[in-house]
N, C-alpha and C positions, 0 to 999 in steps of 0.2 A: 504494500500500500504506500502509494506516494502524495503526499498533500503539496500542491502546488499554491502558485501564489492567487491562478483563478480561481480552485478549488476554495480556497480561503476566501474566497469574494462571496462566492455564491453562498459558503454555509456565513457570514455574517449579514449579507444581504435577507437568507430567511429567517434569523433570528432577530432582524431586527423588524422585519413586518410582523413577525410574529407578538413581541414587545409591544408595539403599535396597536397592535387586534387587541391585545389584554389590557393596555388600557381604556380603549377603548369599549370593550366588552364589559371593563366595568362602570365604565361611567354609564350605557346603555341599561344594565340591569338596575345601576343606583337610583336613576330618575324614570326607569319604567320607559326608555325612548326606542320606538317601534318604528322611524322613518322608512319606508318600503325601497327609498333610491340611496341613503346610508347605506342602508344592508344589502342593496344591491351592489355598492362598492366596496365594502365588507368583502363583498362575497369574493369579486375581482383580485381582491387583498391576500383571501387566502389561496386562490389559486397562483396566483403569483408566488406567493412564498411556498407552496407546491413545488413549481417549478424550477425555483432556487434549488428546492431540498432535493430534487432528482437530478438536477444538472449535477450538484454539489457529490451524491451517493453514487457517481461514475467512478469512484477511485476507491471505493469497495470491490467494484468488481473484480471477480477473478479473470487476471491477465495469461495465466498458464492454464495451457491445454490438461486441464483437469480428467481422470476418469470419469464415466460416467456414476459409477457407484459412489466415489468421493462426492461427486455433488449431489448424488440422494443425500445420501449424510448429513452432507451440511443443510439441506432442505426438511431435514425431518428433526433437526435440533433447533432452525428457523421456525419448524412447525408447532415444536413443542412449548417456545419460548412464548411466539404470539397467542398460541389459545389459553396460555398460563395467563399472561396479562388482561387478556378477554376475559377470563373466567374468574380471575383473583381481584378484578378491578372494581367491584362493589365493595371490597373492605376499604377502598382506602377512596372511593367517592360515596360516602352518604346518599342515597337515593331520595331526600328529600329538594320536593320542591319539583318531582318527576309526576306527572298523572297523563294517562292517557299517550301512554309510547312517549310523551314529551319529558325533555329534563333541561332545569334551569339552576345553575347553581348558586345556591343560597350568600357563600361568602366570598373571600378574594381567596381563599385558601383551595376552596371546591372552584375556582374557576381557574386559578393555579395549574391543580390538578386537570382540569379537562383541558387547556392546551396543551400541558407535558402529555397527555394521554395522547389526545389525537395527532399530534407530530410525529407521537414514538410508533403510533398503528402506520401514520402512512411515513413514515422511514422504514418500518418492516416492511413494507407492500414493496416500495422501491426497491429494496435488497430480493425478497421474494421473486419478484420480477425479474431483474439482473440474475438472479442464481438460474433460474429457468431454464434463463434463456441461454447459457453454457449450455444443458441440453438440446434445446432446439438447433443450439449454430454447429454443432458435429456433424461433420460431413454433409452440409448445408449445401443449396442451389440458390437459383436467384429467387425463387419462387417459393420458397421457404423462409427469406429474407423479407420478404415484400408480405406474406403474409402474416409475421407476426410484427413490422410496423404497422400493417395496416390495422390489428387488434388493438394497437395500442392507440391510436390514433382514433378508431371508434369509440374506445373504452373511455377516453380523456375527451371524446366530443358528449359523451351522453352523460359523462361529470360533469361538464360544463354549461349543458342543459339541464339539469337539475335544480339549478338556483331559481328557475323559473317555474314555478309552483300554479297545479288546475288541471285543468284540460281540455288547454288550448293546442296552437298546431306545434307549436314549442312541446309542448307534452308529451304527445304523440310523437315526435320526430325524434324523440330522448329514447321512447320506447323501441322506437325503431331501430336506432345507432345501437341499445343497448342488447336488442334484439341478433343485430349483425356481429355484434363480437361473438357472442355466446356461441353464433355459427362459426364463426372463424374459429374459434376453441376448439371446434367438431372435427373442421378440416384437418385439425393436425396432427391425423391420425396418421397421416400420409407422410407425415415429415420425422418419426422418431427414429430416424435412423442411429441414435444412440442405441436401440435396443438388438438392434442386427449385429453388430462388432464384440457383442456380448457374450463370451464362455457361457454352455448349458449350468456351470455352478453359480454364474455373476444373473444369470437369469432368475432364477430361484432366490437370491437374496434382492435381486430389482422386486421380483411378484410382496415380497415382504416388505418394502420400502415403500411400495407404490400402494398398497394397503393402507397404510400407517399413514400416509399422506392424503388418503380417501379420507379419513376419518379425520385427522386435525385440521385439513382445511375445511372440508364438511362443515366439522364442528364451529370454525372461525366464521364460516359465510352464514350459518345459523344464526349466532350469536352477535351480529352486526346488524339483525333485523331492527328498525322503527321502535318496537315493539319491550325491548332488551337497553338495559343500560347502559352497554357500549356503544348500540345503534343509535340512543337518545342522544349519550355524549357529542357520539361524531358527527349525527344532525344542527343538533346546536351550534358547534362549531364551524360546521362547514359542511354542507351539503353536497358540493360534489367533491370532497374526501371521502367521504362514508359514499356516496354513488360509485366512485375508482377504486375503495378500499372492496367491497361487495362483487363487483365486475374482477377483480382479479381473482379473490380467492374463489369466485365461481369458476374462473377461468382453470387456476389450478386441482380445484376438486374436478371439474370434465376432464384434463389432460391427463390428470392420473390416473382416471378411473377407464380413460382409452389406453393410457398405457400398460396398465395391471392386465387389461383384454390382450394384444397386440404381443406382451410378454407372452401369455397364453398359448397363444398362436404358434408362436417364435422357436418354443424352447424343444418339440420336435424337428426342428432343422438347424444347419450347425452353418451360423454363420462366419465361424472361423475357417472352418473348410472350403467357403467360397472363396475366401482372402486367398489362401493354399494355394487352389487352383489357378488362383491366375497371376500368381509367382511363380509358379510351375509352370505357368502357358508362357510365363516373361525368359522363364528361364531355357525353355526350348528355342524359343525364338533368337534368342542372342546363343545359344550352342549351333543351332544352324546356320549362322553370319561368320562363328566361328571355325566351324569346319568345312563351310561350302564357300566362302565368300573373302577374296584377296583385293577387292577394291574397296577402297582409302572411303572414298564418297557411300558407299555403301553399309559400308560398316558403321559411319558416324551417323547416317540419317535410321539406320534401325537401331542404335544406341539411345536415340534422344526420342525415337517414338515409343518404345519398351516405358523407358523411365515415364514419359508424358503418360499412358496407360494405366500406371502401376502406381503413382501419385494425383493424378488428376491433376498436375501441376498446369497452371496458364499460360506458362514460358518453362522452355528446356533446350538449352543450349552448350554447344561444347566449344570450348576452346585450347587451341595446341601450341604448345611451347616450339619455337625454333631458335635455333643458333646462328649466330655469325659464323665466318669460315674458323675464326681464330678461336669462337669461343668465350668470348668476353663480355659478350651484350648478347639477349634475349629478348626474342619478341614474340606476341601473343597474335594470335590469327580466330577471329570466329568462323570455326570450319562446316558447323551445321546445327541448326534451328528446330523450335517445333513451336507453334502458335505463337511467334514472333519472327524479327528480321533483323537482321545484322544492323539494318538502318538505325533502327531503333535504339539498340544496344550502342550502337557505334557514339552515342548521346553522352555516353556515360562510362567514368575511368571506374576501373575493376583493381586497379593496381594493392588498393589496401585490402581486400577481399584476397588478392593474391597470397597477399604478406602475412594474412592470417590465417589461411589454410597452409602455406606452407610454415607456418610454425605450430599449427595447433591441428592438422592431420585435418579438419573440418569446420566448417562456420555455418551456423545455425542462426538464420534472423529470423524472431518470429513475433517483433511488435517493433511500429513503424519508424519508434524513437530512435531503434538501432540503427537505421539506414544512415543515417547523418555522420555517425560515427564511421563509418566506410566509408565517409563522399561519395554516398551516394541519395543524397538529399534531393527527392521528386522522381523517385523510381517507381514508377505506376505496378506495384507489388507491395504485400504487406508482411511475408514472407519470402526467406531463402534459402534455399540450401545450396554446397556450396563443398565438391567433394572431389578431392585429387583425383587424377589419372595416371597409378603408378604402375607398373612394370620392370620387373626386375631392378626394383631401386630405383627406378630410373624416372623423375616426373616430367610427364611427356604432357601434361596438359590440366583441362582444368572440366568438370562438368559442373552445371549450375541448371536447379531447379526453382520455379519461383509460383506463387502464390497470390490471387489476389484477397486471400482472407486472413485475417493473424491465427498464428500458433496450426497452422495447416496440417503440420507435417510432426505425427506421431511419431518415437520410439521406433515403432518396427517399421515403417517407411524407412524413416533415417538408416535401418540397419541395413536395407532392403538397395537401396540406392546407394550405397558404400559396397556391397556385393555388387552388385550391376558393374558400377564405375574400375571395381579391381579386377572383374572378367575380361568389361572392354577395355579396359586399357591393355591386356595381353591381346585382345583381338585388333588395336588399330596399331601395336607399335608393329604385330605383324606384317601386316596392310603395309606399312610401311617403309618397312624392312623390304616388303617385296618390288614396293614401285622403283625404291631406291639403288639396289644393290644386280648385281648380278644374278641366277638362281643357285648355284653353289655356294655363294655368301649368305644369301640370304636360308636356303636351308639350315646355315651354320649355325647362324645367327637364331634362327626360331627354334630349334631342336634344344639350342644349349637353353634359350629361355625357358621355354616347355618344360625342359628337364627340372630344373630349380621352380619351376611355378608346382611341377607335381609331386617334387619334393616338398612344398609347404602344404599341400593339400594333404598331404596323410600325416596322419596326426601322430605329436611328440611323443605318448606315451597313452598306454591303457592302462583302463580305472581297475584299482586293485583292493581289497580290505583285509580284514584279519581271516576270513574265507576262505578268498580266493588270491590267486595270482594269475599277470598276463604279462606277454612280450609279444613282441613280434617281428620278422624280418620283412620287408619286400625291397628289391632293387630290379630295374627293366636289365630286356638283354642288350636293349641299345639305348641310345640315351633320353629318349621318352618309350611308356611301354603301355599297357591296357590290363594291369593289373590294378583291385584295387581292394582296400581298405578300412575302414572306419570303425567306432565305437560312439555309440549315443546314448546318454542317462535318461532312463526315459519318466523316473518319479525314484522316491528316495528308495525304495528298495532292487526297481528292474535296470538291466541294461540290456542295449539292442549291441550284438555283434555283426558286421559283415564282410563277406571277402569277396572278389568278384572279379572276374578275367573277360575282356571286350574281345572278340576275335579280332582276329588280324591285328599287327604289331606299329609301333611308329606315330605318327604324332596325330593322324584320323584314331586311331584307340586312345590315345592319351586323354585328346578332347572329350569322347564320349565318355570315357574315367571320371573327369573332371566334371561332366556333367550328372554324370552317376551321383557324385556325392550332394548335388544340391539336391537331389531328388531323396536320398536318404536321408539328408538333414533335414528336410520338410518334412517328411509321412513318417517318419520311427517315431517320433512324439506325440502325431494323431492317432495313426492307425490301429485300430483294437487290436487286432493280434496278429501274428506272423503270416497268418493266409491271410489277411485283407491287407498288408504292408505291399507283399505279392502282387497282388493282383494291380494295386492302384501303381505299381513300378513298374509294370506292364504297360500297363495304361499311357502311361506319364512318356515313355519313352518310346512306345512302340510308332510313332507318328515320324519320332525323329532320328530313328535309326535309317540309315542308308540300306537299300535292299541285303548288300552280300555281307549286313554286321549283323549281328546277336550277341546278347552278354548273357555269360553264364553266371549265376548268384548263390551265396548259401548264405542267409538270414538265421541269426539267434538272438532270442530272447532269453537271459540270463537273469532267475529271483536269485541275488543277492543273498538274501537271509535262508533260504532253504535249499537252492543247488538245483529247482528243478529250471529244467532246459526246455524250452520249443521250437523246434530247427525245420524251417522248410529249403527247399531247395530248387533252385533254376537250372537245372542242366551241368550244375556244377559237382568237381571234384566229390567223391562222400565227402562226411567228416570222420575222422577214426578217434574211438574211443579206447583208451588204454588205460585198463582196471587191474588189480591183482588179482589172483584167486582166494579167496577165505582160505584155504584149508594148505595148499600148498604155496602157495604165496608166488606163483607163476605168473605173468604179465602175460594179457590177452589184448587181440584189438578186436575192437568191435569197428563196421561199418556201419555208419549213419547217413542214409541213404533213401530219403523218402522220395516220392515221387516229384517230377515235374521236366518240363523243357526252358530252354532259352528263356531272357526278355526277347521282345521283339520278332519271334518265331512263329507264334499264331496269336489269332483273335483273342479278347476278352472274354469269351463264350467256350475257344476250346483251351485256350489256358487255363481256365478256372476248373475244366474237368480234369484235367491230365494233375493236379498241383497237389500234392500229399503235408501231412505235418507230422512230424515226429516228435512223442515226449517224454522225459526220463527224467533222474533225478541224480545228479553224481554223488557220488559215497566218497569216502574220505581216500586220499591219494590219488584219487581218477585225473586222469587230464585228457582233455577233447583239443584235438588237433585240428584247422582247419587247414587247405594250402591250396595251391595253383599244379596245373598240370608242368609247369616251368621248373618241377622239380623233378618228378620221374621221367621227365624226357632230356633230359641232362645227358649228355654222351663225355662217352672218353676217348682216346686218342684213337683206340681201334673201333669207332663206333657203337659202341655198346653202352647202352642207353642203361640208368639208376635202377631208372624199374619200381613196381609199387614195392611188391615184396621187399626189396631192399629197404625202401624206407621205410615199413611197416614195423622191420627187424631194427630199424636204428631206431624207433621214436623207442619200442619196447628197452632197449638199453638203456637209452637216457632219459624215461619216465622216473626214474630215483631222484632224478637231482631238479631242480626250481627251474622254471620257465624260459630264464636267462643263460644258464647252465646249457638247456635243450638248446636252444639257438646256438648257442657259440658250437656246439654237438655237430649241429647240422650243418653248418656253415665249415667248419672243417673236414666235415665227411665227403660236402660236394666237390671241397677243392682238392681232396686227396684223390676222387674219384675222378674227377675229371681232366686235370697235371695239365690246367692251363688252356683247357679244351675252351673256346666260347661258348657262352649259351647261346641255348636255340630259341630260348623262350621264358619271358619276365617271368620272377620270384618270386613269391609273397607267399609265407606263411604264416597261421596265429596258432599261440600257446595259451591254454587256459587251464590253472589245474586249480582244482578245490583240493582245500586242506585238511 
């Protein structure tokens, strides 16, 4: 909260009409003075000092992009606070001198009281208001915008008909205005797109929220009647305060009571999983510019339409860093647009916007005071985002998304658009590797990058506890490969494992590796279980696989606290399980080995039939082996290839010793076995042994 120097105008501006009203309210009541054109500027007086008090209550509002449930919260402690005041406010105004719904207060102490009372109801209304409307402006249009000025606007016209008392056309047209809001309240059944972005458990405590808000504002628009002594209060003092105080909290009792429905509605479909999808669809899209697509202009303009999709952003443009011959001086180029023009931008220096993402990895504007601070003071945006384009170290440029509404751009947007910007940026320094250099150089040049981009992509280390232990080896047989990797905690007790080999070798496998793990990283945390993980990675990929690829996969779900395992498989290597025997204490391998084919081999219809799951539970000293065919196709000088059996007999040897131990095992067995021979074919295996 920031009190400025206007701010400070306006709240002494209402305090002091307010000062003015009570004296004169009490000279009015001392001599019995009933002037009809007085009181009609009376009335003027108090909507003025209204108007103060809402101008002034702008700097309550919340400026950060609030949850939706934080702001139930604070709507239902707003709730509790006004119907307590409603309801407790006969101890401390004596109801004498009230008859017939009217109230007049008897001294300057009860008159005291009934301006501090009606101020503090319509400063609650204000904040009620403003807190709201944080729900309404999430993920807002124009026409969500226009429709809850318009309510307020009916709502403060039929306030302001009010003062004029019968039933006359003024009367009727109050009823009318007051009639249109109440509709307007209805329409915005259409607008809660707060309630869509909401987790199945954030739904469940919204239906709870939105309840509790049924009832206290309910209760507040009851209690504000004519008839009730805060209704009398608010009438005496000002007429169309009690008309805008009535008009809102009707407003809020129908919007919650559409919302509690709409929740309803909601909490069988999974609006998170639409988000999913079309990160997934964003993510295909730029995997297919990255492995089909070596032109510069191409690559940029489907880089900044992806982001433009996926943000809803109003402007998305990219700009790329060049050098002098020497090296000494750089300059910036707008290389490609989306819902703007280079003209435009060309308006306005980026240079402190530069200076701040390259020292702070990213710049985040999302309230309009910040723009000034980057000079860029009159940028027709109220948001920015504003996120390197690295490669191999290397910053080759700049992407910039922009907004015309404040605090725009959520948490996982922000995450979402820093992935985009670190894929394309390997996708245009490619591009341009290629327009630039020779083809020999430039294959040089993208292989060795590849290589180190798919070394950052497989992860440092697997998650281990007092249970379990894991390690794991993979390295390509050339210097990008289509093997791959990963581990994802999927809640405090599970973890997802996977290993997974792209056909065919080189930097077309590598890509789709690369695209593999976004698709993992998305669905391990949604997908109910190891066959619907399956199926939806089927799905995800099968569009964008080139006819002569298929990936092979074997997915594990791993309970943490109990050992039991659920493993399905794509066409992939088994997994071998290596147990003791109880009795003679002999090391066995078992194969794990359920059914299924390829990603990207058939439809969703005959994928799903051909797809098995396998479950078990490991016992103590078990260790499950996952690997790539890049180990028993291993050859030695005379051709003679490792072989399963062989490595069947080595994991059994070295199942005594820790997961770490097994590796360094295997990794000296290969290169005993093979004296120097190349592989044929990338490596990757996982070690998992329970304790």
């Amino acid at each position: 909260m920031r009190i400025n120097f206007r701010n400070s105008l306006y709240f002494v501006a209402a305090g002091s009409i307010a000062a003015l009203l009570l004296v004169y309210d009490w000279i009015r009541i001392s001599i019995n003075l009933e002037d009809p054109v007085l009181n009609g500027f009376r009335s003027l007086f108090t909507i003025a000092a209204f108007v103060f008090l809402y101008a002034a209550m702008k700097i309550f509002r919340n400026k950060k992009s609030a949850k939706p449930l934080e702001t139930l919260r604070r709507l239902v402690a707003y709730g509790f606070f006004s119907a307590a005041i409603i309801s407790t406010w006969g101890v401390i105004l004596e109801s004498k001198g009230r008859s017939s719904g009217s109230f007049v207060p008897g001294n300057i102490m009860q008159l005291l009281a009934t301006t501090v009372f009606a101020f503090g109801i319509a400063a609650f209304v204000v904040v009620l208001l403003m807190t709201v409307s944080d729900l309404i402006y999430i993920k807002p249009d124009r026409k969500v915008r226009r429709r809850f000025e318009l309510f307020v606007i009916f709502a403060m016209g039929a306030a302001f008909l009010s003062i004029f008392n019968g039933s006359g056309f003024l009367s009727v047209l109050r009823d009318i205005m007051f009639g249109i809001s109440v509709f307007i309240a209805v329409l915005h059944i259409v607008s809660m797109n707060w309630i869509v972005f909401l987790s199945k458990k954030d739904k469940y405590k919204s239906l709870v929220h939105s309840f509790v808000l049924i009832v206290l504002f309910g209760y507040s628009y009851a209690s504000i009647g004519p008839a009730d002594l805060a209704g009398g209060v608010l009438g005496f003092y000002s007429p169309p305060m009690s008309e805008f105080s009535k008009i809102v909290f009707l407003f809020l009792t129908i919007y919650f009571s559409l919302a509690f429905i709409v929740t309803m509605f909601h909490i069988p479909t999974s609006g998170v999983f639409e988000k999913k999808k079309r990160e997934l669809d964003s993510y295909q899209n730029l995997s297919k510019v990255i492995t089909n697509v070596l032109d510069t202009t191409e690559v940029l303009n489907n880089t900044v339409a992806v982001v433009g999709a996926v943000t809803q952003a109003n402007k998305v443009w990219i700009e790329l860093r060049y050098e002098d011959g020497g090296g000494t001086r750089e300059e910036y180029k707008i290389s490609a647009t989306h819902r703007t023009s280079q003209y435009e931008l060309s308006t306005f220096d980026f240079d402190e916007v530069r200076k701040a993402v390259r020292a702070d990895k990213r710049v985040i504007v999302q309230d309009t005071d910040e723009f000034a601070k980057l000079n860029l003071k009159g940028f027709p945006a109220r948001s920015l985002l504003a996120v390197p384009l690295t490669a191999h170290d290397d910053f080759i440029g700049m992407l910039y998304a922009a907004h015309e509404m404040p605090y725009a751009f959520d948490d996982e947007e922000i995450s979402t658009v820093s992935a985009f910007a670190d894929t394309a940026a390997v996708a245009i320094q490619n591009s341009l590797l290629f327009t630039k250099s020779i083809e020999n150089e430039r294959l040089q040049h993208e292989l060795r990058i590849a290589h180190e981009m798919q070394l950052k992509l497989l992860p440092t280390s697997l998650p281990s506890s007092d249970k379990f232990e894991t390690d794991f080896l993979s390295f390509p047989a050339f210097e990008v490969g289509g093997d791959y990797i990963d581990c994802s905690r999927i809640d405090d007790r599970r973890y997802a494992f996977v290993v997974g080999d792209v056909s065919g070798k080189g930097t077309s496998a590598a890509f789709y590796m690369a695209y593999m793990k976004g698709v993992f990283q998305s669905l391990s945390s949604s997908a109910g279980s190891p066959l619907e993980f399956m199926m939806a990675a089927n799905e995800a990929v099968g569009s964008t696989l080139q006819k002569s690829y298929f990936i092979t996969l074997i997915y594990m779900v791993l309970d943490g606290g109990t050992g039991k395992i659920s493993i399905v498989r794509a066409g992939h290597t088994p997994g071998v399980l290596v147990s003791s025997d109880g009795e003679t204490g002999e090391k066995t391998c078992r194969l794990i080995k359920p059914a299924g084919s390829g990603l990207g081999l058939e439809q969703a219809g005959d994928f799903g039939r051909h797809l098995g799951e396998e479950d078990f539970v490991l016992g103590h000293g078990d260790t499950l082996v996952f690997y790539t065919d890049g180990i028993t196709d291993q050859r030695n000088p005379d051709g003679e290839e490792f072989g399963e059996q062989r490595f069947y007999n080595l994991l059994k040897e070295l199942s005594g010793g820790s997961p770490t131990e097994m590796k360094g095992g295997i990794i000296r067995a290969l290169a005993e076995f093979s004296q120097g021979t190349d592989a044929v074919d990338d490596t990757t295996v996982l070690i998992l042994k329970w304790r």
